[in-house]
C-alpha positions as CSV (number, residue, x, y, z in Angstrom):
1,X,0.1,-4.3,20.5
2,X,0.3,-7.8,19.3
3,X,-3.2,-7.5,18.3
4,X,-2.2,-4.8,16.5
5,X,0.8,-6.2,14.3
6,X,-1.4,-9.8,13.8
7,X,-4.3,-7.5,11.5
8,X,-1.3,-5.6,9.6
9,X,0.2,-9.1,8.8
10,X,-3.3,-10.3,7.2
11,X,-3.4,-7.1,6.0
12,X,-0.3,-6.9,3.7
13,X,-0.5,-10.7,3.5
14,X,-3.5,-10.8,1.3
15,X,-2.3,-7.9,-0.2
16,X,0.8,-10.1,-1.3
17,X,-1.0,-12.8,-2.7
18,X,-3.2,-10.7,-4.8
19,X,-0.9,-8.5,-6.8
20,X,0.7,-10.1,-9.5
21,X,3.7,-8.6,-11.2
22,X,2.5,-5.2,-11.9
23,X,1.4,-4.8,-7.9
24,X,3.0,-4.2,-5.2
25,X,5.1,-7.1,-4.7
26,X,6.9,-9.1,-7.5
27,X,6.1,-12.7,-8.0
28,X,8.6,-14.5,-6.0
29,X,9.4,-18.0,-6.2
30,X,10.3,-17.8,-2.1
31,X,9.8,-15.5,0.4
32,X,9.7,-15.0,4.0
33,X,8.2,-11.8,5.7
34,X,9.1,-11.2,9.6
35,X,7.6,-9.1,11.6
36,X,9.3,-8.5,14.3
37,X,8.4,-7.2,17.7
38,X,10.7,-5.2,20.2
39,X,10.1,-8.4,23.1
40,X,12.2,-10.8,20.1
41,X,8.9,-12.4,19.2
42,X,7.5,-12.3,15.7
43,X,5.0,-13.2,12.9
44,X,6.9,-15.0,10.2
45,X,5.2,-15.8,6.6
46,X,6.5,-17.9,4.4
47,X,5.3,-17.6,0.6
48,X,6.8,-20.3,-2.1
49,X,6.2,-22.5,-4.8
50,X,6.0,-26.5,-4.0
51,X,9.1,-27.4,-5.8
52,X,11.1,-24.2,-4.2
53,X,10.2,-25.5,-1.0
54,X,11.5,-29.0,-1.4
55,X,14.6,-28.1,-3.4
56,X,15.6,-24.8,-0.9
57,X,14.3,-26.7,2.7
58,X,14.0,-30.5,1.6
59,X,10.3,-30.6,2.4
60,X,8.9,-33.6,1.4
61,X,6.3,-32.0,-1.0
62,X,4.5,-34.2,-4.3
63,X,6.1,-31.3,-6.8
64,X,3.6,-32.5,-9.5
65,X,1.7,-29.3,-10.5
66,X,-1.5,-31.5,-11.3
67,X,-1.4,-32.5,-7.5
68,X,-3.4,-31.2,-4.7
69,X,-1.6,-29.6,-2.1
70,X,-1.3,-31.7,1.2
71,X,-2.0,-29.3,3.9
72,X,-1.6,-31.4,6.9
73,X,1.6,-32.1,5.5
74,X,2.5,-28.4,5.3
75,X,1.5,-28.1,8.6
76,X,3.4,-30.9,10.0
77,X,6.2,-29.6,8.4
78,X,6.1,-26.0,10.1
79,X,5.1,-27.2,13.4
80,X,8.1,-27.1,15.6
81,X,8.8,-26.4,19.3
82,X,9.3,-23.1,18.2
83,X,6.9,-22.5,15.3
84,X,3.4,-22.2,15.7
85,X,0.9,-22.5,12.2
86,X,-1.9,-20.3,12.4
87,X,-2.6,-20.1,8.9
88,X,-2.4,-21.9,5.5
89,X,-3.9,-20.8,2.3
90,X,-2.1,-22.1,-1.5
91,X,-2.5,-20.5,-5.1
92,X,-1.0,-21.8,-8.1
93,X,0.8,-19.3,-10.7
94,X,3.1,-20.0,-13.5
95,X,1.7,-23.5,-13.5
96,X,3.1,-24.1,-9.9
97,X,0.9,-24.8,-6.5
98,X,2.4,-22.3,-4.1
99,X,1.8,-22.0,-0.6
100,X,1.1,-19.2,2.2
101,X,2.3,-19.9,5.6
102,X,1.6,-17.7,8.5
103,X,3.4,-19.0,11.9
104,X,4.1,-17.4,15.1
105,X,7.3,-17.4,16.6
106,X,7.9,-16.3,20.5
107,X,11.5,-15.8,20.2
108,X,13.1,-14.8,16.7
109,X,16.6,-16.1,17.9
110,X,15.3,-19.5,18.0
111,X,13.7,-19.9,14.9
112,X,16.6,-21.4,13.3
113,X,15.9,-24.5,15.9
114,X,13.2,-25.1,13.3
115,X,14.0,-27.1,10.5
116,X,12.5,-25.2,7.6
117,X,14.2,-21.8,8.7
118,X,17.8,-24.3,9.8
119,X,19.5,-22.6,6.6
120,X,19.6,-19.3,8.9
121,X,21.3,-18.2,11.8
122,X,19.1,-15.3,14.1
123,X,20.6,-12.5,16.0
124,X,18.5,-10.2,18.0
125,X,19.6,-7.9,20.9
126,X,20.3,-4.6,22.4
127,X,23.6,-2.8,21.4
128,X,24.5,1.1,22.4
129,X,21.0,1.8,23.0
130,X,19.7,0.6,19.5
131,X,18.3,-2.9,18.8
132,X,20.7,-5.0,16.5
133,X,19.3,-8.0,13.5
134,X,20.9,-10.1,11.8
135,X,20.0,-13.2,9.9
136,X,22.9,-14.6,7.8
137,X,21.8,-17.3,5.4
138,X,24.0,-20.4,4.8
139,X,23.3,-23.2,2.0
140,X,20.3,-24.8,1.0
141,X,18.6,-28.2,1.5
142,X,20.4,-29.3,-2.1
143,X,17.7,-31.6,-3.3
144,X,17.1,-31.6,-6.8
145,X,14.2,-29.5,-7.6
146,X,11.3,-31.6,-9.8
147,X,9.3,-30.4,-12.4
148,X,9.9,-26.8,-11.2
149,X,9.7,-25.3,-14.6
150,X,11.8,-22.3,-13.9
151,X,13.3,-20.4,-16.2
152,X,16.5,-18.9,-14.6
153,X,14.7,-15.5,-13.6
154,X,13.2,-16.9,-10.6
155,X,13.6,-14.2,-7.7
156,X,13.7,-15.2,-4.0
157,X,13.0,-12.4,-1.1
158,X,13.7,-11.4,3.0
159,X,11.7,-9.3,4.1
160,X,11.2,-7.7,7.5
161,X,8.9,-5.5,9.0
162,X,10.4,-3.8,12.1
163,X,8.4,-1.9,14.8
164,X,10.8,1.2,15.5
165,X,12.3,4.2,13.1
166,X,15.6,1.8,11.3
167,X,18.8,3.7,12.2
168,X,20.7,1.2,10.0
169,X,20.4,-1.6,7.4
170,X,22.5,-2.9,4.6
171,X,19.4,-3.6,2.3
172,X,20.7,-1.3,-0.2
173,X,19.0,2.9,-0.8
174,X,16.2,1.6,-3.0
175,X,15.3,-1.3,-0.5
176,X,14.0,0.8,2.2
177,X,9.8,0.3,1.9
178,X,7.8,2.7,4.0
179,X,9.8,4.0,6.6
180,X,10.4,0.4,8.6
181,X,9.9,-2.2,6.1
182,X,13.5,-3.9,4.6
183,X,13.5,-5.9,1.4
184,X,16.6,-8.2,0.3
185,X,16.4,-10.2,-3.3
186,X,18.5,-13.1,-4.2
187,X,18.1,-15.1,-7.8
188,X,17.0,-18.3,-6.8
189,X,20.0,-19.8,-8.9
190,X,22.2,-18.0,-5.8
191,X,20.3,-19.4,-3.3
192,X,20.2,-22.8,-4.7
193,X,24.3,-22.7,-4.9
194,X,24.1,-21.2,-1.1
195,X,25.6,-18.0,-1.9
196,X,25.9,-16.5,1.5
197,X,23.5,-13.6,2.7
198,X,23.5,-11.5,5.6
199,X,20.5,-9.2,6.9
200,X,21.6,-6.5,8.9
201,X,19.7,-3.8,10.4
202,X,19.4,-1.6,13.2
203,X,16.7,0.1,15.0
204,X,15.5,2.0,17.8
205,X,14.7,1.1,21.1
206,X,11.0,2.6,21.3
207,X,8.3,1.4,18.8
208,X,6.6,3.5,16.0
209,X,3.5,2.7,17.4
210,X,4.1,3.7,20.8
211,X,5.3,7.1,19.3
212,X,2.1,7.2,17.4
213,X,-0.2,6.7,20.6
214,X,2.2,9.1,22.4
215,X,1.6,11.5,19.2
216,X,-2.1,10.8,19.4
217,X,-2.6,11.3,23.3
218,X,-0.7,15.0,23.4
219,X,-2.7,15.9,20.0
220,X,-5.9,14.8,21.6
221,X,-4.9,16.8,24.8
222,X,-4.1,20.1,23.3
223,X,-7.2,19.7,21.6
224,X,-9.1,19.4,24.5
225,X,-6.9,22.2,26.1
226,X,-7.9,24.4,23.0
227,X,-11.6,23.7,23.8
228,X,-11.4,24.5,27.4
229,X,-9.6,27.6,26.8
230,X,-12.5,28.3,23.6
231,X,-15.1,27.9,26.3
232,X,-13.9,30.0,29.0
233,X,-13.1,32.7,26.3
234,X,-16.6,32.5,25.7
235,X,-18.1,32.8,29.1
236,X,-16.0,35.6,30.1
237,X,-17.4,37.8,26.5
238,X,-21.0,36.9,27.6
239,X,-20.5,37.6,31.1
240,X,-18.8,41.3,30.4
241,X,-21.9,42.1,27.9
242,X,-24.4,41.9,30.4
């Protein structure tokens, strides 16, 4: 299953990085995409712009455009007793590097132990028979950001991929991506002043892809039941016209 969730990640990851406005996904200056498994563990990636990064999570990145990013430093800086880096790939828009983080996390609920997700606090557990998230978002790194260029429309984004049909979120109607995929936008003005944010949502306790295989395995079996009863039906007419 993990297997599974890993090749939709790279998937929809390179997806992300190659749409530009008019695609799929809007150029954010930060964002973070969670994919969360039912067993609390999770692939988490993290796409932002070199001085976003330093100003949001005080990362100790040269914010120069004209510079080359320092990937061992990215990696250092996302390695963590609870973080794992599996990938790192960088692009440069709007005359800013960005980089693309991919990191696997076993436990979703410790993730704010790691220094560059610190600014949130993870909730994950069973409640009434439905799973329960939450991720509320406190303040910012607050170091001045350096030749960032914005312009005050800067977007940043949550989003999170969940494995089961959502029973609840407070994303807002129009948030809601594909059946189990929750988007939350913040200006990055807001999230440089630490205005508070809180991701709730709510989910059930048996996995969409389980229900697919389950779906698959009783379609496949009535198929093979039609085939068998086909066949008999068959044998029987040829027999009787003898």
């Amino acid at each position: 299953m993990r297997i599974f969730w890993a090749a939709m990640c790279v998937l929809i990851a390179v997806a992300a990085a190659g749409c530009g406005s008019g695609g799929l996904f809007r150029p954010y200056e930060y964002e973070e995409d969670v994919y969360l498994l039912l067993d609390g563990s999770a692939t988490v990636y993290v796409n932002a712009s070199i001085p976003a990064l330093d100003a949001l999570r005080g990362a100790p990145f040269d914010p120069d455009p004209r510079a080359r990013v320092d990937r061992d430093a990215v990696r250092r800086f996302y390695t963590t007793p609870v973080t794992r880096v599996t990938a790192i790939n960088e692009s440069r828009r709007s005359g800013r590097r960005f980089v693309h983080v991919r990191l696997d996390v076993d436990d979703i609920r410790k993730l704010g132990d790691a220094l560059p997700f610190a600014w949130s606090a993870y909730d994950f557990h069973l409640d009434d028979q439905r799973y329960v998230y939450r991720q509320s978002l406190g303040a910012p790194a607050g170091k001045p950001a350096v030749n960032a260029g914005w312009d005050g429309r800067e977007l940043v984004a949550f989003r999170l991929h969940l494995p089961s049909r959502i029973e609840y979120h407070n994303a807002g109607a129009n948030n809601l991506k594909r059946g189990n995929i929750l988007l939350w936008e913040q200006p990055l003005a807001n999230r440089l002043r630490g205005t508070p944010l809180v991701l709730d949502a709510q989910m059930r306790t048996e996995s969409i892809l389980y229900s697919a295989l389950t779906l698959f395995g009783f379609t496949c079996v009535a198929v093979v039941g039609l085939f068998a009863i086909v066949i008999v039906a068959v044998r029987r007419s040829g027999s009787a016209g003898r």
